[in-house]
Each structure stands twice: as C-alpha cells, then as structure tokens.
PLY file of the C-alpha trace (Angstrom):
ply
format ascii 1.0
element vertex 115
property float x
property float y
property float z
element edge 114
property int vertex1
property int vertex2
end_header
201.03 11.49 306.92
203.47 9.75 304.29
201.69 7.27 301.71
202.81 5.40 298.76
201.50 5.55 295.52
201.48 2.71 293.25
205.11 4.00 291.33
206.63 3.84 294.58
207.12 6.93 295.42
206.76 8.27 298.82
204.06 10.92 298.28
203.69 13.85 301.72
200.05 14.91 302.73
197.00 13.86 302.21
195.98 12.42 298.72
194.29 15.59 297.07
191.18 13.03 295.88
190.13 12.70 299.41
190.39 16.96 300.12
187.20 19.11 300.00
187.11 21.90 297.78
187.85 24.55 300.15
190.80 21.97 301.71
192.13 21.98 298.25
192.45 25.64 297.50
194.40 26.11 300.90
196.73 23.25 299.82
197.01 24.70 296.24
197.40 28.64 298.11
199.81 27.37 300.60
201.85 25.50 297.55
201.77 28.90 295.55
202.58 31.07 298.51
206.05 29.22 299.22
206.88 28.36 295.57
209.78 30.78 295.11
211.07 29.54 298.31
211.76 26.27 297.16
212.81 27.16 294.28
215.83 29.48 295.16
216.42 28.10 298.26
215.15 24.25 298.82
217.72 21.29 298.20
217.16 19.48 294.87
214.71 17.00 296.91
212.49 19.53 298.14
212.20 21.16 295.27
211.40 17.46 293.37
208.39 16.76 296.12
207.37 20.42 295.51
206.79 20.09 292.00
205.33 16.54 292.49
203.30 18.15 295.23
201.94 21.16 293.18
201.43 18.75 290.17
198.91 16.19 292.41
196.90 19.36 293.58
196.60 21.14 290.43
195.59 17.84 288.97
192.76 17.62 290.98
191.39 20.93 290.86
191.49 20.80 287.10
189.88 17.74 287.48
187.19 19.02 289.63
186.75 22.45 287.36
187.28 21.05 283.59
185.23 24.37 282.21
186.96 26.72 284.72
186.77 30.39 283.65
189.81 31.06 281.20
190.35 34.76 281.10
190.74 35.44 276.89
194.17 37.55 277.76
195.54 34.09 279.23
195.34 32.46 275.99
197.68 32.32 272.88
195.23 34.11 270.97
194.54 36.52 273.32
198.35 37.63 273.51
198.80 37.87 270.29
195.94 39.95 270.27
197.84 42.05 272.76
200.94 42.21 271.21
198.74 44.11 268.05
197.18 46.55 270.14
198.41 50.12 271.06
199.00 50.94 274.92
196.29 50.18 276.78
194.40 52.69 278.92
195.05 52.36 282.72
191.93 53.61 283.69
190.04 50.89 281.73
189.60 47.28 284.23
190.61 43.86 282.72
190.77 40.74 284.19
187.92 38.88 286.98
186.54 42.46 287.09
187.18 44.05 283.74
184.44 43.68 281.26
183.43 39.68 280.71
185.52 38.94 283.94
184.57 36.31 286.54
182.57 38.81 288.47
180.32 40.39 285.48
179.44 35.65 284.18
179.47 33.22 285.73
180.95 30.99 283.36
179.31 27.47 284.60
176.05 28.26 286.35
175.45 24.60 286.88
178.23 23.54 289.37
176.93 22.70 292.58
177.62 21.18 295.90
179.96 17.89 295.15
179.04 14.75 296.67
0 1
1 2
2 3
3 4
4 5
5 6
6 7
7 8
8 9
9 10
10 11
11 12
12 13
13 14
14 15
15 16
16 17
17 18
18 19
19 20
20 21
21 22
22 23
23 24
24 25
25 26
26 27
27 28
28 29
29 30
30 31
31 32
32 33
33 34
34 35
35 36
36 37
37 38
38 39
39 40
40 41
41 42
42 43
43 44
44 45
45 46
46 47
47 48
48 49
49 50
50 51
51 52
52 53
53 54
54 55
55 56
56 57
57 58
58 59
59 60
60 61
61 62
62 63
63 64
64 65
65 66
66 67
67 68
68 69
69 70
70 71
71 72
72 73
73 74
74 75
75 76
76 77
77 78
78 79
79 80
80 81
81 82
82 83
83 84
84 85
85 86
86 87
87 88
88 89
89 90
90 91
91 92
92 93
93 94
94 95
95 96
96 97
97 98
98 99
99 100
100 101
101 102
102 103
103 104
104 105
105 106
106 107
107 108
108 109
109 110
110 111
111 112
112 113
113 114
C-alpha cells in the first residue's frame, strides 16, 4: 500500500497511527532486524525510506508509551556513573532483570487496553 503524506512524500506501509500495539512492535522488530542491511548494503533510496520508515514507527510508539521504562544505565547520568565505577561483577544481573529492571516494577501500572 503506497500513501502520500501531506509533504508529498510517498510514504510505504500502512500509516503506524492506524497499527495495533502488537502490529506496531512487529513493524518496529522487523525495521530493527534488517537495519544493518540497509545500511551497508541498500541504495541511497532505500536507505532514505528506511530511516523515514523507522522514524514514523518509533514516533508512534513513543507516542503511545510517553513514561516507557528508561533503564538508569541508558541515561547520561547513568554512564557517567559507569565510567566512575570499578569492573563490574559478572555474576551480578543488570538490565530488565537486574535489580529495579522491568521485570522486578512495573513502571506504569495504569496503562491499559487502548481504545
């Protein structure tokens, strides 16, 4: 399916406002998955409607998730915070499963089913 948006621009698949949620993650997994791809192997014009592509979808799942779960390592301070400490120990989880990860909160309780 090829639509226009109002630039223009000939925009490929479906407009990510009118996916589900679990329609969007397999867009945004599928866009992920071939990423490298594109980018060491697609012609300048592929690799343009990827990144437009990955931009629309990411949009709209940040859109839909504004207080996603930010693991603290992700963030500025957090690296920094790395960059002071001494070697870490391998045994010791971080991340969605370390301690505070996505599996020990749930950082937004109150999402539910979208209309």
């Amino acid at each position: 399916m090829r639509e226009h948006d109002e630039r223009g621009t000939t925009m490929t698949g479906v407009d990510p406002g009118r996916l589900d949620d679990q329609q969007l993650m397999k867009e945004l997994e599928t866009i992920h998955r071939t990423r490298h791809d594109t980018l060491l192997y697609g012609s300048n014009d592929a690799l343009r409607a990827h990144n437009e592509r990955m931009a629309q979808l990411e949009g709209e799942y940040l859109r839909r998730n504004p207080r996603r779960f930010v693991t603290p390592g992700r963030t500025r301070d957090g690296a920094r915070e790395r960059a002071t400490e001494g070697p870490r120990d391998e045994q010791t989880p971080v991340g969605k499963w370390g301690p505070g990860g996505a599996a020990a909160q749930d950082p937004s309780p109150d999402r539910g089913p979208r209309a």
